[in-house]
Backbone as numpy.savetxt, mean C-alpha at the origin, in Angstrom:
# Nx Ny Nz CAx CAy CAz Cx Cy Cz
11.49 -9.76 -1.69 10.65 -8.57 -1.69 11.53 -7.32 -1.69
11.27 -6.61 -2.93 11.72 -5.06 -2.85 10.90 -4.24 -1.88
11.34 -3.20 -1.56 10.75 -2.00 -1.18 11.18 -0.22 -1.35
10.40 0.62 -1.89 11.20 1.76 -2.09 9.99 2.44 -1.61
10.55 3.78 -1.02 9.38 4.83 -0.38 9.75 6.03 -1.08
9.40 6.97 -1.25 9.35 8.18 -1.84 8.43 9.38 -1.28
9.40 10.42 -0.61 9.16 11.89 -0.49 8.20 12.84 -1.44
7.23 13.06 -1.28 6.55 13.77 -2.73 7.06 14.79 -2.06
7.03 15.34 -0.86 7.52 17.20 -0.88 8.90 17.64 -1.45
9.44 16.15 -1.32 11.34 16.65 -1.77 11.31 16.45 -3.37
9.89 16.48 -4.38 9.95 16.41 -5.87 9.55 17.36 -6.34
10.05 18.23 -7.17 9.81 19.48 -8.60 9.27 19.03 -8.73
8.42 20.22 -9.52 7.26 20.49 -10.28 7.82 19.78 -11.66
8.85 20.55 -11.87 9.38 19.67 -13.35 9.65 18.20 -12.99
9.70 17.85 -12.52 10.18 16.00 -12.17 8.98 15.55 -12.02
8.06 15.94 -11.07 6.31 15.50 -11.13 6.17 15.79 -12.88
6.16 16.88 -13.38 6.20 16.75 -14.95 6.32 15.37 -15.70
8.23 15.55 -15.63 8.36 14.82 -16.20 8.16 13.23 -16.08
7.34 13.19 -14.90 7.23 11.50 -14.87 5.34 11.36 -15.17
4.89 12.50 -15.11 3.35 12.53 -15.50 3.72 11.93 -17.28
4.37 12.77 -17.91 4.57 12.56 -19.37 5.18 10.86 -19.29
5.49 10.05 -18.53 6.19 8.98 -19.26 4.77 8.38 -18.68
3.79 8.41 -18.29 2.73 7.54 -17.67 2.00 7.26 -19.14
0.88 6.09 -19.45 0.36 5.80 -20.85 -0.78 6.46 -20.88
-1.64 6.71 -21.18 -2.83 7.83 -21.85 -4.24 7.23 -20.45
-3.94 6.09 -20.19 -4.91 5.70 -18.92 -4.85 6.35 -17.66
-3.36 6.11 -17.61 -2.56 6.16 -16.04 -3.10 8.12 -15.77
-3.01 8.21 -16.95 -3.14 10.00 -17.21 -4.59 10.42 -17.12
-5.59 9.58 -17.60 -6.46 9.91 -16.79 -6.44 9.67 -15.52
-6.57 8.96 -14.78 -6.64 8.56 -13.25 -6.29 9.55 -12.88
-5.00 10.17 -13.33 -4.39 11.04 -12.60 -4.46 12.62 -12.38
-5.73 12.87 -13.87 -6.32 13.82 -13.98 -7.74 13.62 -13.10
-7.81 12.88 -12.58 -8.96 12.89 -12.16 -9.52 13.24 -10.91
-7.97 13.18 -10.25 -7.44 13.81 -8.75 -8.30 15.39 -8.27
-8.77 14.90 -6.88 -9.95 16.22 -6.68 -9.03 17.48 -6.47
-7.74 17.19 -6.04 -6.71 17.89 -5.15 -5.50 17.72 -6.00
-4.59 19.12 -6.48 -3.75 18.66 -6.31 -2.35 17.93 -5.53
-2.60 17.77 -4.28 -1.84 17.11 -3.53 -2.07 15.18 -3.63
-3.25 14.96 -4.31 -3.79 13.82 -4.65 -3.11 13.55 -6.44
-3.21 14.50 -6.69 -2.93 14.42 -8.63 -1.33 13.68 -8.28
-0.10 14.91 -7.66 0.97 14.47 -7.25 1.22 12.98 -6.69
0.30 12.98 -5.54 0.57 11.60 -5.40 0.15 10.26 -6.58
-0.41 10.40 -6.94 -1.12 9.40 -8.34 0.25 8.94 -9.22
0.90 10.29 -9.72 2.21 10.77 -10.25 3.39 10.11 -10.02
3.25 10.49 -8.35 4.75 10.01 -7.82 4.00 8.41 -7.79
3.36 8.22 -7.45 3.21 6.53 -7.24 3.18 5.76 -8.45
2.74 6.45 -9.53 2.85 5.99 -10.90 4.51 5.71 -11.26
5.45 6.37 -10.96 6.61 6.56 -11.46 7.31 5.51 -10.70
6.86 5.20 -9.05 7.97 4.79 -7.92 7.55 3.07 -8.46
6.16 2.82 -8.95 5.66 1.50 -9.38 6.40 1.06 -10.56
6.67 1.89 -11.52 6.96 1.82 -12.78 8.35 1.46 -12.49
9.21 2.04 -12.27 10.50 1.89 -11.78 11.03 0.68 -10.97
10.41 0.70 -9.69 10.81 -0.59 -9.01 10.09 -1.52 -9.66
9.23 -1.93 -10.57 8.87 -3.15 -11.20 9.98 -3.80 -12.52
10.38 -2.52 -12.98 11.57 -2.76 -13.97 12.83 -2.91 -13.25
12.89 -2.31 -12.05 14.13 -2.70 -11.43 13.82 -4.35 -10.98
13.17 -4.86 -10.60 12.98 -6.20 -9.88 12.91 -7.42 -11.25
12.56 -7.00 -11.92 12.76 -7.94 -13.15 13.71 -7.75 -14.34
14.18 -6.90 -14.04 15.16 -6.64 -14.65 14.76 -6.03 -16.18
13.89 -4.93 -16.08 13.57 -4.78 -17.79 12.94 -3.40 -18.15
13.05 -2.97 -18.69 12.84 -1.85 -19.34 11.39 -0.81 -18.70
11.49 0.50 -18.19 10.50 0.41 -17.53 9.29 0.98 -18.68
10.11 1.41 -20.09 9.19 1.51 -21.06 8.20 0.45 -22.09
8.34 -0.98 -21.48 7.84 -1.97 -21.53 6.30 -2.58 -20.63
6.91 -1.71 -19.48 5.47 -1.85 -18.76 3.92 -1.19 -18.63
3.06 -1.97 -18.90 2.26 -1.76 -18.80 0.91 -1.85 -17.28
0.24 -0.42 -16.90 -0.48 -1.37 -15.47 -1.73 -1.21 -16.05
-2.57 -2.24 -15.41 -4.11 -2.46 -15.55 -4.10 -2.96 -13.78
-6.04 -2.96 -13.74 -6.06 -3.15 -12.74 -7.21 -4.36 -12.51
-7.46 -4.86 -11.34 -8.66 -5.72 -11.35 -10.13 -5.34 -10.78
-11.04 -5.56 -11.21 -12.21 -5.29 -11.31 -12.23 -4.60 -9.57
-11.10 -5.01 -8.25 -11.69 -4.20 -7.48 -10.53 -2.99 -7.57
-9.55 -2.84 -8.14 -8.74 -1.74 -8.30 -7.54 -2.19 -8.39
-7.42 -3.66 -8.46 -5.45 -3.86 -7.73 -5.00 -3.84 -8.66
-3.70 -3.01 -8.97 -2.93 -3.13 -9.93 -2.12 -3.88 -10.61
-1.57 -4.33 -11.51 -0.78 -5.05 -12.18 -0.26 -4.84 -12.68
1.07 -5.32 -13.66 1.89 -5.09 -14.75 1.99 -6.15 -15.62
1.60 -5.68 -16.81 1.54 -6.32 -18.10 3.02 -7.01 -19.03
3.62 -7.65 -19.41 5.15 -8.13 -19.39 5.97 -8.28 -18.07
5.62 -8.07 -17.14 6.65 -8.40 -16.22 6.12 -9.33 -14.95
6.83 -9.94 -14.58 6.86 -11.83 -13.77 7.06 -11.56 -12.45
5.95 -10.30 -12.04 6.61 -9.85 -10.53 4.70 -9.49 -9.94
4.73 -9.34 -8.60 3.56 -8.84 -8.13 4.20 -7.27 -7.38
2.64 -6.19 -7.53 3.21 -5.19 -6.65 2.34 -4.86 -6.13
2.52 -3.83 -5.08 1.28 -2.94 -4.64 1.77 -1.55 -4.32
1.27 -0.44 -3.83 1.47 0.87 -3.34 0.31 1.41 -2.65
0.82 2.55 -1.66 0.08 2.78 -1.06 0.34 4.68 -1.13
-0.06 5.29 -0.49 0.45 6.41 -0.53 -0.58 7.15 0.36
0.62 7.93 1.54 -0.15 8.99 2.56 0.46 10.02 2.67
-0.12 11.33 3.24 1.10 12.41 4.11 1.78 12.52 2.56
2.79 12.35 3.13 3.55 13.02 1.95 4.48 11.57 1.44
3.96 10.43 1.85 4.94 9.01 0.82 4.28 8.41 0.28
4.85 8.41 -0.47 4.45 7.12 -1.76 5.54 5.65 -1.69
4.68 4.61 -1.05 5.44 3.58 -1.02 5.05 2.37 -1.79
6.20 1.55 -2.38 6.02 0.47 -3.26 6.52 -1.07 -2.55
5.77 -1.61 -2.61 6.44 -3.00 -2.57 6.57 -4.09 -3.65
7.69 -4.69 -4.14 7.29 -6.06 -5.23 8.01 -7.07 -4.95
7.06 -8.39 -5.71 7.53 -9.42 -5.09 7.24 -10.50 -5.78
7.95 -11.40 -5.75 7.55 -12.76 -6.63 6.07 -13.69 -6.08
5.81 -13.01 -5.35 4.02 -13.64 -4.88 3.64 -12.55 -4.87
1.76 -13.04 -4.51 1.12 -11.94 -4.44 1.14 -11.11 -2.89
0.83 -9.82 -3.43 1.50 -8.81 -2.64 0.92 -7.74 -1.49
0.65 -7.02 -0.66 -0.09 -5.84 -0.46 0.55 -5.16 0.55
0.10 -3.89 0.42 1.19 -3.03 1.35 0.49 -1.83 1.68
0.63 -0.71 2.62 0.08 -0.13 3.31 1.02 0.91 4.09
0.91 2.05 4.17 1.37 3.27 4.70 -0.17 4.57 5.29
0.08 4.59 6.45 -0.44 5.51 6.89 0.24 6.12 8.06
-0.41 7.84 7.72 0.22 8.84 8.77 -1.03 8.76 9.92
0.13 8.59 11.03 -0.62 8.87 12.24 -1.74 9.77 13.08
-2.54 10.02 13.70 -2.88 10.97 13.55 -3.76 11.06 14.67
-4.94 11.89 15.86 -5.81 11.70 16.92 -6.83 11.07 15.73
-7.15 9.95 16.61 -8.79 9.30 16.23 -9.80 9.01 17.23
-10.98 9.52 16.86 -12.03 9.09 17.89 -11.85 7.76 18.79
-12.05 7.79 19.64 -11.80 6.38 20.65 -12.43 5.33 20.16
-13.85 5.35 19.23 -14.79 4.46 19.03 -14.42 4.60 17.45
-13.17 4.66 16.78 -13.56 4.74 15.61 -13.40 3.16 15.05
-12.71 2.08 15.85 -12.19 1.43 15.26 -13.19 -0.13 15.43
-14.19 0.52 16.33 -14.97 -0.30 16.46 -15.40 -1.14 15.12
-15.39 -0.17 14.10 -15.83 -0.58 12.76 -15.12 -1.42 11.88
-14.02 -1.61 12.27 -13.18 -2.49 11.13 -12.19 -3.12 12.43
-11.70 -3.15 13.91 -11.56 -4.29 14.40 -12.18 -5.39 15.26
-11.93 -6.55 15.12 -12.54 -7.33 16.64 -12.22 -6.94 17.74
-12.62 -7.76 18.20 -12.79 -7.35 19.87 -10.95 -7.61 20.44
-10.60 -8.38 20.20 -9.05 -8.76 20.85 -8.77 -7.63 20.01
-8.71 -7.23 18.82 -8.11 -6.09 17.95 -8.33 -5.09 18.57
-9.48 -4.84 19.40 -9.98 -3.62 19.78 -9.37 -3.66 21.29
-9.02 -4.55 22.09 -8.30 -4.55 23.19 -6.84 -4.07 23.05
-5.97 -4.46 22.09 -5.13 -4.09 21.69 -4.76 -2.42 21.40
-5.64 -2.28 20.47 -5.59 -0.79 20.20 -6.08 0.15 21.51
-6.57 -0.15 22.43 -6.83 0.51 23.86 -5.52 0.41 24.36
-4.77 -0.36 23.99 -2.92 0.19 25.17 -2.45 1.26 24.65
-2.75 1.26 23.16 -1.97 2.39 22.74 -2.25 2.86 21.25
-2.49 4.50 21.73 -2.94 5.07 19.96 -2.85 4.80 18.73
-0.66 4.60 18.92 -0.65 3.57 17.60 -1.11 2.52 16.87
-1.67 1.99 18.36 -2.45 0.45 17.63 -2.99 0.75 16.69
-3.89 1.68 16.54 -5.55 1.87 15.68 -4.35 1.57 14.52
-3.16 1.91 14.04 -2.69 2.68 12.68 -1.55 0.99 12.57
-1.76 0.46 13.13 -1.40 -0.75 12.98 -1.86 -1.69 12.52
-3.18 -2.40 13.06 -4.27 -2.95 13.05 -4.31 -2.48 11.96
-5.13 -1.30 11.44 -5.26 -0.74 10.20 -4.57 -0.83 9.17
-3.48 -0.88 9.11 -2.73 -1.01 7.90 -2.68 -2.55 7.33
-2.04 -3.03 8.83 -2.28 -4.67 8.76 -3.44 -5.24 7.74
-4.89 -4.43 8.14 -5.86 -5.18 7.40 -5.58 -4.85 6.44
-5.40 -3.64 5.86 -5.29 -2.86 4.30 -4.36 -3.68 3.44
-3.26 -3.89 3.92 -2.34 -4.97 3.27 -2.86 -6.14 2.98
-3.81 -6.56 3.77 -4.29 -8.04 3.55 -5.00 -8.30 2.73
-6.15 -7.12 2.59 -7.11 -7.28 1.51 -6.39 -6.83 0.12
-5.68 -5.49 0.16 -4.86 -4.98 -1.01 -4.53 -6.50 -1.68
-3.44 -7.27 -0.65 -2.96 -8.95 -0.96 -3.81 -9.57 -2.32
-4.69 -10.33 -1.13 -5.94 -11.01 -1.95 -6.69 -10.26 -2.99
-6.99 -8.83 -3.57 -7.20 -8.17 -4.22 -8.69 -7.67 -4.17
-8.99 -7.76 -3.10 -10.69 -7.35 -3.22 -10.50 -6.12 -2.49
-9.56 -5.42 -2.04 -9.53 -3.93 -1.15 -10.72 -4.32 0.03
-10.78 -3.31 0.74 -11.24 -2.93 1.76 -13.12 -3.30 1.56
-13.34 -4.38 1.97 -15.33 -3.84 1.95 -15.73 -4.23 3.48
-17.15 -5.08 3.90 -18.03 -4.97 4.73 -17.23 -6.35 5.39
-16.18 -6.91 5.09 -15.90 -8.25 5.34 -14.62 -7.94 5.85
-14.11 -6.30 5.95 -13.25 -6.40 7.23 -12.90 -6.64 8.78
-13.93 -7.60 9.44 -13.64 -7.76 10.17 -13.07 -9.77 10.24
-13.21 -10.21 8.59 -13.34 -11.62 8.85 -11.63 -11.96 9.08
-10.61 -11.08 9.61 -9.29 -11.62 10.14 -9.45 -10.48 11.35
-8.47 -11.46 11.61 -7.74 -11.09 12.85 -6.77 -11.12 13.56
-5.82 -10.17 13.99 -4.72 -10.00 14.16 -4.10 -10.07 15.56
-3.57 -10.53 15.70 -2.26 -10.51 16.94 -1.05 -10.05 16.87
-0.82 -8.97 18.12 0.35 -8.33 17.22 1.33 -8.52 18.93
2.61 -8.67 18.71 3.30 -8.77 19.99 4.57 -8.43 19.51
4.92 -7.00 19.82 6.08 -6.20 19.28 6.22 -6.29 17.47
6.84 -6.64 17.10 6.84 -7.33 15.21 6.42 -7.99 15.26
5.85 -9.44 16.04 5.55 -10.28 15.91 3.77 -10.40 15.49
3.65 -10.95 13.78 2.31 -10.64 13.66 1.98 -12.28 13.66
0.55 -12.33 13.85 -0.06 -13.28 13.34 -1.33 -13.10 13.18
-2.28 -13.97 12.37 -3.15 -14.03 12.35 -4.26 -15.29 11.79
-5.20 -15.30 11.85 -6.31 -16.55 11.65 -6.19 -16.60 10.18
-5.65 -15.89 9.14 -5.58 -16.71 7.76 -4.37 -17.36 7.69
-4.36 -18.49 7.45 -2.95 -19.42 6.95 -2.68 -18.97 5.50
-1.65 -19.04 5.34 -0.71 -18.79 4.07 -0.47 -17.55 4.06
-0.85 -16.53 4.56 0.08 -15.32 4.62 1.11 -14.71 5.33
1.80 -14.25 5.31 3.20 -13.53 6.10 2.78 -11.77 6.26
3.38 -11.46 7.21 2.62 -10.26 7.70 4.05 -9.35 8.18
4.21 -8.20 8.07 5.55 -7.79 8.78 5.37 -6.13 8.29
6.11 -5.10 9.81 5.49 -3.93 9.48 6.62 -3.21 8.96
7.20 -2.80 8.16 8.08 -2.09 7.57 8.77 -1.03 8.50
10.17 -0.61 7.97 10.37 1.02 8.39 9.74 1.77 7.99
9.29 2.66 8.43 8.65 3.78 7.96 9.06 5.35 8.84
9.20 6.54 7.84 9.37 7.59 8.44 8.35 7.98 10.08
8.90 8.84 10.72 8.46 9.32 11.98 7.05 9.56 11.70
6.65 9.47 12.70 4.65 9.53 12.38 4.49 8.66 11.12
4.69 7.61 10.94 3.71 6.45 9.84 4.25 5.71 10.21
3.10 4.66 9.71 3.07 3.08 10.32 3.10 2.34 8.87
3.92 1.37 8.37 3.45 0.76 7.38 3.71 -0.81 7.37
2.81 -1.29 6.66 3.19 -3.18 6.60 2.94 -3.49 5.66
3.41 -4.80 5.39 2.82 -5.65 4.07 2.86 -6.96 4.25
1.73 -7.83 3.61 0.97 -9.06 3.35 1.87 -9.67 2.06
2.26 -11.04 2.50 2.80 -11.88 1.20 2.07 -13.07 1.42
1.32 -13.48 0.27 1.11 -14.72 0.27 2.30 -15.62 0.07
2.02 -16.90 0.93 3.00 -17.99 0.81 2.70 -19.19 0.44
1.26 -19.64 0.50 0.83 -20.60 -0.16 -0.12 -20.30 -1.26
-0.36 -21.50 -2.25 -1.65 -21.42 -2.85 -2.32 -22.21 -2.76
């Protein structure tokens, strides 16, 4: 498994440019489609950091690649023998790839309602996140990676895992996945999901 993160505040306007122009006539909508430009940028930088580390990991041209996505959004690349995902918050855009399937997750920290998490953890999940704030942004990412993984994103069926977390040490009630939370800059939490079996 690769991993590369990327600064959008430390990128020109001309470098956001010039990597908008190498994106294919799709990627360019999406990216026009951004409500914000602080959202357009990120689309941009994540378009470029995907494009790049997918040609770096297989070794091939990054003007060869092509992304599409699946009916619930997950992305792919067209010629190349690798899985990826990205995530992007705050101000990073992060990539992961990997010779299985993949998912990954970055979020900035932040105050959350005490009861917010009622909604997307269990109850041991929700004991957890009561020791400490970070939990919520743990837990959270954890799931985001998991579903990103399997490719159906986030719906009404986030609560069907569940996580145990004891320092790095993750686990959880689906077999065949690997779970582990990345470095990540000060204030963000990030992880990623590898499948290991099929």
């Amino acid at each position: 498994m690769n991993v590369s993160i990327l600064n959008i505040s430390k990128v020109t306007e001309t470098q956001l440019l010039a990597w908008y122009n190498t994106a294919d006539e799709k990627r360019r909508n999406y990216i026009n489609s951004a409500k914000t430009e602080k959202t357009k940028n990120s689309r941009i930088a994540a378009d470029f950091l995907a494009r790049k580390s997918v040609a770096d990991f297989c070794g091939i041209s990054e003007e060869e690649i092509r992304f599409f996505t699946n009916t619930h959004g997950k992305p792919y690349a067209v010629n190349a023998e690798c899985c990826f995902n990205i995530s992007h918050s705050g101000d990073y855009v992060l990539c992961a790839v990997a010779d299985k399937e993949i998912g990954v997750d970055i979020e900035k920290t932040r105050p959350v309602h005490k009861n917010a998490s009622k909604r997307f953890a269990t109850e041991p999940e929700q004991e957890y996140i009561s020791l400490d704030p970070v939990n919520f942004f743990k837990i959270w990412v954890l799931k985001e990676a998991y579903f990103k993984c399997i490719g159906t994103g986030l719906d009404s069926k986030i609560k069907d895992i569940t996580f145990t977390v004891d320092g790095d040490n993750i686990s959880s009630d689906k077999k065949g996945f690997s779970f582990s939370f990345l470095d990540a800059p000060e204030g963000y939490i990030a992880a990623t999901c590898i499948k290991t079996e099929e």
